[in-house]
C-alpha positions as CSV (number, residue, x, y, z in Angstrom):
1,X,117.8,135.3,102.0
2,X,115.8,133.2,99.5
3,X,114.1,135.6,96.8
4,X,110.6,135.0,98.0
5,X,110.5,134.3,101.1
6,X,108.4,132.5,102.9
7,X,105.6,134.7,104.8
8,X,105.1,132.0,107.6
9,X,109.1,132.4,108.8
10,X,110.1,134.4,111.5
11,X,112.1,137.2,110.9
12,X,114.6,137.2,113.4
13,X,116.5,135.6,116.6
14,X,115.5,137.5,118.9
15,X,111.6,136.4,118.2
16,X,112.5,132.6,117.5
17,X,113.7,133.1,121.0
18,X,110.2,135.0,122.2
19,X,108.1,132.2,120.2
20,X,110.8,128.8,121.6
21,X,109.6,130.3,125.6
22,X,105.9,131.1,124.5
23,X,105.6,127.8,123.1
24,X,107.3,126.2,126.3
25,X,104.9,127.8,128.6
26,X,101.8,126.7,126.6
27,X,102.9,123.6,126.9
28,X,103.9,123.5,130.4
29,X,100.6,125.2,131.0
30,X,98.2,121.6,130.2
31,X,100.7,119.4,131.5
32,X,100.1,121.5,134.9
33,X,96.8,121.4,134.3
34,X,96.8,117.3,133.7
35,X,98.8,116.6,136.4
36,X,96.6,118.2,139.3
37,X,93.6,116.8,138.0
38,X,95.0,113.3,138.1
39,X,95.8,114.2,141.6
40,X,92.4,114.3,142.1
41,X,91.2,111.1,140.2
42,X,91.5,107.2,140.5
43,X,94.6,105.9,138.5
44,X,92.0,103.4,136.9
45,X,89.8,106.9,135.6
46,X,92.9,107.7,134.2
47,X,94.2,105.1,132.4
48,X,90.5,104.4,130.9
49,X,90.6,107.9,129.8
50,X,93.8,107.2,128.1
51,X,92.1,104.6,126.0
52,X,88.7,106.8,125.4
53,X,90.9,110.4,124.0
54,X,92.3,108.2,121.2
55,X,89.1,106.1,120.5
56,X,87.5,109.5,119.8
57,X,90.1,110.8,117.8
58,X,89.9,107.4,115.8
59,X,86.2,107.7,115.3
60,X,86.6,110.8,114.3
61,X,89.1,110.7,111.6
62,X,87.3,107.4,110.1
63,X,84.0,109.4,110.5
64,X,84.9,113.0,108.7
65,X,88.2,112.5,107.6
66,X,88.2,109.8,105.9
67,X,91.0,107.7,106.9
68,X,90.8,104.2,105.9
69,X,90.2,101.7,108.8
70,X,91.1,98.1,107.4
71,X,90.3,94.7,108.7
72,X,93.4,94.5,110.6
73,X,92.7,97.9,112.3
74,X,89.1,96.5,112.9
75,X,90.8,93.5,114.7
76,X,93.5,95.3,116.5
77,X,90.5,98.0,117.9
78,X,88.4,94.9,119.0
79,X,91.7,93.0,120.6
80,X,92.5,96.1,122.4
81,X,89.0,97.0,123.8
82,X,88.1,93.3,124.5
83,X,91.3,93.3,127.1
84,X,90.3,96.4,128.0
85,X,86.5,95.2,129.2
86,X,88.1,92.0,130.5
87,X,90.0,94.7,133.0
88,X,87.0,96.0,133.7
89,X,84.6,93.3,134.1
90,X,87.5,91.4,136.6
91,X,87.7,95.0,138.7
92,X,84.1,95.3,138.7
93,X,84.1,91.7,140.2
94,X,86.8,91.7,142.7
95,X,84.9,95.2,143.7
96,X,81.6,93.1,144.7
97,X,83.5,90.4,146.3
98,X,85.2,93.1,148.7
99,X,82.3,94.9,149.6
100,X,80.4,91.6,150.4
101,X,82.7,90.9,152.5
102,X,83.0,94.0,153.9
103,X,79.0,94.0,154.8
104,X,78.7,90.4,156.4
105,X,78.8,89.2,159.6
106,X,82.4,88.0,160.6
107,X,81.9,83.8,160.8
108,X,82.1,83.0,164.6
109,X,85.3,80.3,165.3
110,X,83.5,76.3,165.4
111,X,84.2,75.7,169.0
112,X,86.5,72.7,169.3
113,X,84.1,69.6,169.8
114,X,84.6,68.0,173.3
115,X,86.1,64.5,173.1
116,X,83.9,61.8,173.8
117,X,85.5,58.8,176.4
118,X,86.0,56.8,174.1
119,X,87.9,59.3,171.7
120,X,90.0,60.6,174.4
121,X,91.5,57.4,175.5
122,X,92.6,57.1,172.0
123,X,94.3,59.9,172.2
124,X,96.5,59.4,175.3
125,X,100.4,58.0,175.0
126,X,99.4,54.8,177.5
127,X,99.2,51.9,175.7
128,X,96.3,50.2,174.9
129,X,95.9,47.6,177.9
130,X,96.3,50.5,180.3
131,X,93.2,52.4,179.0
């Protein structure tokens, strides 16, 4: 044992044991947690939440914490959320597109124009002395 030890160690095995299954069942417990509310949810909520939880925690350590942001974070930030608008704006798009062409009419078949005389005989195998 050191000669001052440190107050934030645990004492024994026996609860290193109690605090390795505690911590495993506060993990488990958001993961369970995660995982039925993406049951619930679009994969494309998802993933844009994905994008939004570290944006915050970005703006957040610029804003009060003070961690440098640099030109090349600037451009990697923009890069990332440009591609991630471009996603958007195409899903938004196709979206339209499918509901219009979910609410119009269905475009009757052109009927098959009837063959004038003249047309027909053209289109017959007997020569053209026969006709």
């Amino acid at each position: 044992m050191p000669a001052t030890p440190d107050p934030m160690a645990v004492t024994g095995p026996a609860v290193d044991m109690a605090l390795l299954a505690g911590c495993g069942v506060l993990t488990a417990i958001p993961l369970l947690l995660f995982s039925a509310a993406a049951n619930r949810i679009s994969l494309t909520v998802i993933g844009f939440i994905q994008y939004v939880s570290p944006t915050i925690a970005l703006v957040l350590a610029v804003a009060f914490f003070g961690e440098q942001f640099t030109m090349a974070h600037g451009i990697c930030f923009a890069l990332i959320w440009l591609g991630i608008a471009a996603i958007g704006a195409e899903a938004a798009w196709m979206g339209r597109r499918k509901r219009a062409a979910e609410v119009a009419p269905p475009v009757p078949a052109a009927a098959a124009p009837s063959p004038n005389p003249s047309s027909a005989a053209m289109l017959t195998d007997a020569p053209p002395a026969e006709r």
